[in-house]
N, C-alpha and C positions, 0 to 999 in steps of 0.2 A: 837203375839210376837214369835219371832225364839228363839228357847231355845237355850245354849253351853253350849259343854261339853267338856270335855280332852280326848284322849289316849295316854296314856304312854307305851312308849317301855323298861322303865326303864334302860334308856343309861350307860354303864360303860365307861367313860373316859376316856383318857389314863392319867394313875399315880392314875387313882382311883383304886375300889375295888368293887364288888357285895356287899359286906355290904354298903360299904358308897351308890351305888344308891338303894340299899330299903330303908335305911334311910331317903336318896334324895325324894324318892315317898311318903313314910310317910308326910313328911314336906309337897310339894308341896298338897298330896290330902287334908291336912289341909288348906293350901292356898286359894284352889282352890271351897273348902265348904266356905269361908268366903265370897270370890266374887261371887259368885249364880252360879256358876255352878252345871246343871242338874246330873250330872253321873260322874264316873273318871271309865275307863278303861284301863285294861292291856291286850297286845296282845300277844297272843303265836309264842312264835319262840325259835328254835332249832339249837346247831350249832351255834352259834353267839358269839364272844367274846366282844361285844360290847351291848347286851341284856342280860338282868337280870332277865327274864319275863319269863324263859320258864316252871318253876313248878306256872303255871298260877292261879290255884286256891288256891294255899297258900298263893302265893304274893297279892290276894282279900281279903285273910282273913286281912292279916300283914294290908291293906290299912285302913280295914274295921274297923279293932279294932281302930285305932288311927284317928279314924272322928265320924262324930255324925249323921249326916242326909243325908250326900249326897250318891246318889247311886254308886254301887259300881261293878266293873262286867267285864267280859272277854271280848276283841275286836280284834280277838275274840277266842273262841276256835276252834281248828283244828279239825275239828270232825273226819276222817279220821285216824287221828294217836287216838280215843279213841274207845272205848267199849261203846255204850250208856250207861250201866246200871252203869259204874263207874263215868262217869260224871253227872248222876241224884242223885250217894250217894254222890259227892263231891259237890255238889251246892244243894241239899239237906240240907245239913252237914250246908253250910254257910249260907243257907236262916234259919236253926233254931238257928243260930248265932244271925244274924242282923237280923232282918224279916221283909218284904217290903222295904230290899234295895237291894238287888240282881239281878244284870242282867246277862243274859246267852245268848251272841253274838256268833255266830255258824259263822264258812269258812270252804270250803272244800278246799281249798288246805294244802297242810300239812305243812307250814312252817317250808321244810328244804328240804333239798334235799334227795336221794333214800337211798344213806348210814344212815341219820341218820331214817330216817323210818324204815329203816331192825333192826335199834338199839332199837328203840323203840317198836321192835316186832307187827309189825304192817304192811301187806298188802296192798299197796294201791288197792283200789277197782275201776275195772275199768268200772264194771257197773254203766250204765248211774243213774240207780234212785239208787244206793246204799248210794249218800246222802240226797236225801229228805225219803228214809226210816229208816235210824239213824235219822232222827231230829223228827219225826211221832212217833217210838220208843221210844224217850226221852218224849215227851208228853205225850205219854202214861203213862209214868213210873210217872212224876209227875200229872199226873188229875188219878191215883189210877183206872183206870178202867178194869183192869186187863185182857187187851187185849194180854199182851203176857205172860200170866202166871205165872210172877213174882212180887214181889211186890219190890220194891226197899225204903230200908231201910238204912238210910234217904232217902229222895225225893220224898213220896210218900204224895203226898196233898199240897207238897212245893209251894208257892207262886213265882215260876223265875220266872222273865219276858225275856221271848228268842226275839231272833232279828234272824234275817238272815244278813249274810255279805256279800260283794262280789265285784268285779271290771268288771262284765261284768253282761250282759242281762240276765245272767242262774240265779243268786241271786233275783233279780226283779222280774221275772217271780217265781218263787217257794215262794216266800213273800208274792207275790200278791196270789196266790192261795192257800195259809194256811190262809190267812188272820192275817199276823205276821207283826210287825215291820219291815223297810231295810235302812240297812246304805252300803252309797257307800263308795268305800277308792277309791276318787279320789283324794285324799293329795299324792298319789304314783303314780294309775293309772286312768288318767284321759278322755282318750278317748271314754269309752260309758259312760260316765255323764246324757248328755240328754238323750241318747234313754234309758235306764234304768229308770231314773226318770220318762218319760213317759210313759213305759209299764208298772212299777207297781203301778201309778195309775188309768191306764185303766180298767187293768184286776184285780185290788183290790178286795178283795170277806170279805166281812165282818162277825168276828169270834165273838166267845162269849170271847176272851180278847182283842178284838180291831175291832171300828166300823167303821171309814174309814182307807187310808192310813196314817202313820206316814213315812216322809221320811227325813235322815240323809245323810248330807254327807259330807266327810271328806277335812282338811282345813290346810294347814300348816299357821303359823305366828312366823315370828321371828320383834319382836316388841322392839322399843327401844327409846329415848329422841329425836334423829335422825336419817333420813335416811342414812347417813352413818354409824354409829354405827348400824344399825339394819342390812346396807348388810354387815357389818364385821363379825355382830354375827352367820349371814347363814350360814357363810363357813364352819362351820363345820359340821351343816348336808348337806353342798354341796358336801363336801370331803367324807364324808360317802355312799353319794348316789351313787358317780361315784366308789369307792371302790368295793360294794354291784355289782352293774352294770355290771364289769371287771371282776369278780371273786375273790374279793381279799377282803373279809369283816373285819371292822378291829375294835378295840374300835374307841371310838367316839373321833375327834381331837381337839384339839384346831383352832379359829379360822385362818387364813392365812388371811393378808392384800393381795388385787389383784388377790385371789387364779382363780378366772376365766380367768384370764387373762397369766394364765398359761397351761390353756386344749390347746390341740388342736380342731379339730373339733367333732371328737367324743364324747369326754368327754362335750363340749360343746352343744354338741345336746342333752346328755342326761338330762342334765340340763335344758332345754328348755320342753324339754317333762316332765319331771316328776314333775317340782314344779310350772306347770300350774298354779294351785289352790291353792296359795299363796299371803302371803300379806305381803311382806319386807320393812321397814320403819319405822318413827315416828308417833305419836298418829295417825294426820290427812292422813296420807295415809294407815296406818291400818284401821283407817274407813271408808277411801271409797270404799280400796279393797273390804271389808266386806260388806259393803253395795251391791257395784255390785254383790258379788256372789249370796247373798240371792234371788237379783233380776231376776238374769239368770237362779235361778233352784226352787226358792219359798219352799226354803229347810225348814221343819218345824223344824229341830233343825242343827247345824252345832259341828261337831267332831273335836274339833283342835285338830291339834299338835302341837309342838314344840320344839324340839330337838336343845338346847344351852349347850355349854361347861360348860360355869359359871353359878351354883345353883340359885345364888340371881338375876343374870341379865334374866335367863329362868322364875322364880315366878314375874319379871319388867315385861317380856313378856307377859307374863296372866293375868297381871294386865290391861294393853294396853289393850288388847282384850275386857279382861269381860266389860271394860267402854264404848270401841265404841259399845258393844252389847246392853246396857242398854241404850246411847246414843241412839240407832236404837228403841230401846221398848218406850219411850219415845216421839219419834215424832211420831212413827206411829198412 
């Protein structure tokens, strides 16, 4: 059975408010624990007027208190813009909150750009292994073995479970050789898909938290009664994307009727490229989208998304999903 699960960018609207989408994510990860979804993660980003997600680990706790069983966790943290030993006392912090719901989903790139890393007092490091030794670091810090002399207080003996994240070959490769979880974000970047998929379970090397590969990877769906209402409801993370794209990041639109048919060619290509690994439609084209992908990558869990203007029609969208997935568990 392929497990789902959600990431949330915690979308600000336009005419909403950062309160109203943590509220938005409260509600949804409530949703989203009733329909069997595995995990609910929120992704770090910086700079965004349209992301609500950037004090990453608070907005896990805010998720975490207002759910009961489902897991809960970064997608992922920016290691780069952190300190190891503050991110092992912050998810420390929340694994003795909730304990055995915590995930710690690790990317190196820094989600944002140079100014805001200079703001964040934070180096980018241009040494090659400077991120697989922060994540080796963080292990350390929580399996207590007191490799770097520090004890980190919370974090130490913490129960996270870490992932590695990533959009190219480097993530797979350093997964596969921790012997750690890996999720792709091919819901963005879709182009090393397979050969990623395929190096890290080659080179998979089996750890005492995980005996072969587990591999994730990411999925947009904008789901809906119909195919057309479902490509209505896209356009606003299509407008979003081409935004992001251009230089021009903006809260999240409401939808446009036609809005494609308004790009030129650029804007149109980038649409073509980036929501590859998508599934736009009503019930039955949501699940055969979903069906094909499983089968083209033998994903052992899939990470949707779904980025909708309207609150109730985005929780329709998750509903869509979770049912073709239990659909799929069911005939297998």
């Amino acid at each position: 059975m392929t497990a789902y699960s959600l990431l949330d960018l915690v979308p600000v609207v336009e005419g909403g408010s950062v309160a109203q989408a943590l509220a938005n994510a409260a509600d949804l990860a409530q949703h989203c624990e009733g329909l069997g979804f595995t995990r609910y993660w929120i992704a770090e980003h910086h700079g965004m007027a349209g992301i609500a997600g950037a004090a990453t680990s608070v907005v896990i706790g805010h998720v975490a208190a207002a759910t009961r069983h489902i897991r809960v966790g970064s997608g992922g943290i920016m290691l780069p813009n952190h300190a190891p030993l503050v991110i092992a006392e912050q998810f420390g912090t929340l694994d003795a909150l909730f304990p055995g719901r915590i995930d710690l989903g690790l990317g190196r790139a820094p989600g944002s750009d140079m100014k805001v890393a200079r703001a964040l007092r934070r180096t980018l490091d241009s040494d090659p292994n400077g991120f697989p030794n922060d994540v080796m670091e963080l292990q350390s810090y929580f399996a207590d073995d007191q490799q770097t002399g520090i004890r980190a207080t919370p974090g130490a003996g913490a129960k996270v479970k870490m992932w590695i994240l990533g959009s190219s070959t480097y993530g797979a490769q350093l997964a596969a050789a921790l012997g750690l979880p890996y999720a792709f974000a091919s819901h963005f970047a879709p182009d090393s898909l397979d050969e990623a998929a395929e190096l890290y379970r080659h080179y998979f090397r089996p750890s005492p938290v995980l005996a072969k590969p587990h591999f994730m990877a990411g999925f947009n769906v904008f789901g809906a009664d119909t195919d057309a209402e479902a490509a209505l409801l896209a356009t606003s993370q299509q407008q979003a994307f081409v935004a992001l794209r251009t230089g021009n990041p903006r809260q999240l639109p409401p939808p446009v009727a036609g809005y494609r048919d308004t790009l030129g060619a650029q804007g149109a290509a980038i649409l073509d490229h980036v929501l590859q690994c998508s599934a736009i439609g009503g019930p039955a084209k949501v699940a055969r989208e979903i069906a094909a992908f499983i089968a083209r990558t033998g994903a052992d869990e899939l990470m949707l998304t779904s980025s909708i203007f309207d609150h109730q029609a985005r929780k329709h969208s998750l509903t869509i999903a979770a049912e073709a997935m239990q659909a799929l568990a069911i005939a297998a």
